[in-house]
C-alpha positions in Angstrom: 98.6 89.4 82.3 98.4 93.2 82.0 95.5 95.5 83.0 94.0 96.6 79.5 91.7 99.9 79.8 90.6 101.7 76.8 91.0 105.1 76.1 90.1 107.4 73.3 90.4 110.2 70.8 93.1 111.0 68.9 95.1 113.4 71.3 94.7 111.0 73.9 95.4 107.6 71.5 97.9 109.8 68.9 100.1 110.6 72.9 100.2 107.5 74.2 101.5 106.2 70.7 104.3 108.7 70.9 105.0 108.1 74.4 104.7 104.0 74.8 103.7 102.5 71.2 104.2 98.7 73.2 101.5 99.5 75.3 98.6 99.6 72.3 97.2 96.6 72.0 94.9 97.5 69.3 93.6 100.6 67.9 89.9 101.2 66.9 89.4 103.6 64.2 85.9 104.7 62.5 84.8 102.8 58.9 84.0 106.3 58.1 87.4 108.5 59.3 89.9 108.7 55.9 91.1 112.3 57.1 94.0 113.8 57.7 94.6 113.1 61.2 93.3 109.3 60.3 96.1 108.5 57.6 98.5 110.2 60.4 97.0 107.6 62.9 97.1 104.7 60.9 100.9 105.9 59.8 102.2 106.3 62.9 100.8 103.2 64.3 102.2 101.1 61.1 105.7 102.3 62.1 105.2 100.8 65.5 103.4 97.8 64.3 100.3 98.2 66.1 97.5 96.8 64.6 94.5 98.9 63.7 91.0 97.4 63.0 88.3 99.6 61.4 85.0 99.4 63.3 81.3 101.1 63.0 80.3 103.7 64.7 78.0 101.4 67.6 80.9 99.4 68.4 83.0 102.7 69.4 80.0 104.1 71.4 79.8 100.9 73.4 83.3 100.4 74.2 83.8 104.1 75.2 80.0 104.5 76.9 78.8 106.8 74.3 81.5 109.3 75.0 83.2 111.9 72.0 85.5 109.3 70.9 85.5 111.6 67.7 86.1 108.5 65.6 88.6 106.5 67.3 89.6 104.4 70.4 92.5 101.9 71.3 93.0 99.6 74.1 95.8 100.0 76.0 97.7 97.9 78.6 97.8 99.5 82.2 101.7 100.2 83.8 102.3 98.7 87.0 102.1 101.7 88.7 102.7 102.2 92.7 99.5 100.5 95.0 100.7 102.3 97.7 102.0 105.5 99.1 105.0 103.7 100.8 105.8 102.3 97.5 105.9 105.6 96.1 107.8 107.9 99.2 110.7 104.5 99.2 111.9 104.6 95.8 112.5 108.9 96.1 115.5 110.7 95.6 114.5 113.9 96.2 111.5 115.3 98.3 108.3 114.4 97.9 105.4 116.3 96.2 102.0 114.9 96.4 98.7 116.1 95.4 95.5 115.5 97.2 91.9 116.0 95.9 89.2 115.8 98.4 86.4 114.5 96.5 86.6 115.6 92.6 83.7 114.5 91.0 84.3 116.1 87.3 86.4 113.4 85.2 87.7 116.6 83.1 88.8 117.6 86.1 90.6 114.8 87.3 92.0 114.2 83.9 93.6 118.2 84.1 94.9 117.5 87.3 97.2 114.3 86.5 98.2 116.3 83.5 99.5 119.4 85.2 100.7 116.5 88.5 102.9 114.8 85.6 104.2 118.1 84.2 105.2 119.6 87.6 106.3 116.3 88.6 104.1 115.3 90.8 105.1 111.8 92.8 101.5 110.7 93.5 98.0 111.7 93.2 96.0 110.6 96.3 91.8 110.9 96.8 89.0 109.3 98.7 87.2 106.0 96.9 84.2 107.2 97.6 82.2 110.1 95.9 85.2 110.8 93.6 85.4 110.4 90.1 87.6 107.1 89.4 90.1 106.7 86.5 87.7 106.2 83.5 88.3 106.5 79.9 87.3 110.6 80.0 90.0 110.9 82.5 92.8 109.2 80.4 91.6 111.1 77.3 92.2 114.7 79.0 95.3 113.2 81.0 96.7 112.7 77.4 98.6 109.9 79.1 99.2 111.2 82.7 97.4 108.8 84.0 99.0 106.2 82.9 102.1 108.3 84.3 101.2 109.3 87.6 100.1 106.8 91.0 96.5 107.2 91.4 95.9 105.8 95.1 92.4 106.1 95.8 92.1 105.9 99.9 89.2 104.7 101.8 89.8 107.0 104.5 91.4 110.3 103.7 91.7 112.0 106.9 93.4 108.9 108.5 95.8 109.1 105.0 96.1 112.7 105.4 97.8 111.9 109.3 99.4 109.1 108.1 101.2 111.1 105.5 102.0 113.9 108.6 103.3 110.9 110.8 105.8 110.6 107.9 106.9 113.8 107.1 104.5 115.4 104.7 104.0 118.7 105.3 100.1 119.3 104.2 99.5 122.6 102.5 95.5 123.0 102.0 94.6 125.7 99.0 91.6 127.7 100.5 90.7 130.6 99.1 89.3 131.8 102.9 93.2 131.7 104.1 95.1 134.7 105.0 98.6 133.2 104.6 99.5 134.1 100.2 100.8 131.0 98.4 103.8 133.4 96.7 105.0 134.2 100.6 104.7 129.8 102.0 108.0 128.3 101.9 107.1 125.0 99.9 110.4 123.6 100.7 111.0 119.6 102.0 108.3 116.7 101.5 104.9 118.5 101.2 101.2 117.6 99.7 99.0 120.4 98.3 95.7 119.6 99.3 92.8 120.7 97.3 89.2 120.8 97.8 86.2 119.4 95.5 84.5 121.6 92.7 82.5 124.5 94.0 82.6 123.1 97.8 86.5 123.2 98.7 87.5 120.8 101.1 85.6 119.2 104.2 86.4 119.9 107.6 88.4 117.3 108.5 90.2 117.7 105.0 91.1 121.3 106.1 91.5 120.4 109.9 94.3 117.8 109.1 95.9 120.7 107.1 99.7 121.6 108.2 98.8 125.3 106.7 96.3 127.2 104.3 97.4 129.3 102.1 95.5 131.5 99.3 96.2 132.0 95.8 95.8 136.0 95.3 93.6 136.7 92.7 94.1 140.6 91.0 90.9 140.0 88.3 87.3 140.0 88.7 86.3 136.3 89.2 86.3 135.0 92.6 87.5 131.1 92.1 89.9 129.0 89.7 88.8 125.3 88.6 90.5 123.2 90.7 93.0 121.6 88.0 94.0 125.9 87.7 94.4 126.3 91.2 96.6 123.2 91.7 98.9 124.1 88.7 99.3 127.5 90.0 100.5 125.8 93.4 102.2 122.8 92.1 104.5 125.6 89.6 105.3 127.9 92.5 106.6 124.8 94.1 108.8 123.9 91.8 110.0 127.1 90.9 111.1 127.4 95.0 112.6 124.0 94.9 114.8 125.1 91.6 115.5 128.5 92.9 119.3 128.3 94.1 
């Protein structure tokens, strides 16, 4: 039997009807919601013959931990997704492009990163188990789908991934805003992993000592730092704008 995780509001619920209606289960909509982007809910999930069951408002705060489920939750079943970065650098057919997050604690965070990793197609999204933010239902919800999308291998030891993923061929490009290489003059040609750093603290030493490179995004305003899901859109864009230049 499938994984089943629930995810909610109605971007998030509304997305992954668009995207993979057979993978709602059920949908959990308010006893008070008869809006317009309710009937549109119910609608659409009609067409796709998805069942939705009207519940209070306690029953959505305890199946979403009292999150802003503004009205409306589904459970969803879980794509067998890649366990395992071998999994995921075997079935290729062009180069990789991974991204790494040492240690992102924010699930808004996380769930902007696998949305910007599945629009710049992104082949796998690798962090540490520990003192990380895990796929939760705040994640799915601002991954609008993504990550159900994109691998999420959570490592138990990153620096020993990090050399693992060097042993076969990834070329490890750390984002540090210290750096004096500039991210628009790196080559970001052949398998690579951008490598970014937690919220506010960057990444730890051996994060940036089993780096390939640093590189800098240059920054012409007045603030001094991007949120982390900024920074690795920037560098995850460039890349593929390299790799489709002729």
């Amino acid at each position: 039997m499938a994984d089943t995780r629930i995810i909610h509001g109605f971007h998030a619920v509304l997305s992954r009807l668009r995207q993979k209606a057979d993978a709602v289960k059920e949908i959990y909509l308010g006893s008070g919601r008869d809006d317009r982007r309710a009937r549109e809910l119910v609608t659409l999930a009609e067409a796709w013959r998805v069942r939705v069951m009207r519940v209070d408002a306690g029953r959505l705060d305890g199946m979403t931990g009292n999150a802003r489920h503004q009205g409306v939750a589904a459970c969803i079943d879980v794509a067998a997704l890649p366990t395992h970065i071998d999994d995921v650098l075997e079935s290729l057919s062009e180069p990789a492009l991974l991204l790494i997050l040492d240690g992102v604690t924010d699930p808004h965070n996380l769930g902007a990163c696998l949305r910007v990793a599945d629009a710049m197609g992104v082949h796998a999204v690798i962090a540490p188990k520990d003192r990380a933010v895990s796929i939760n239902a705040t994640v799915s919800r601002v991954a609008s789908g993504a990550a159900e999308t994109v691998p999420y291998l959570a490592v138990t030891n990153l620096a020993r991934s990090l050399r693992e993923l060097k042993e076969r061929g990834i070329w490890l490009i750390g984002a540090d805003e210290g750096a004096g290489q500039e991210l628009y003059a790196t080559k970001l040609a052949g398998p690579l992993a951008w490598v970014l750093g937690a919220e506010g603290e960057g990444m730890r030493r051996l994060t940036r000592e089993n780096c390939d490179e640093l590189v800098r995004i240059p920054m012409h305003g007045s603030v001094e730092s991007l949120n982390v899901s900024v920074s690795a859109g920037i560098c995850l864009a460039e890349t593929r704008r390299q790799r489709g230049a002729p």
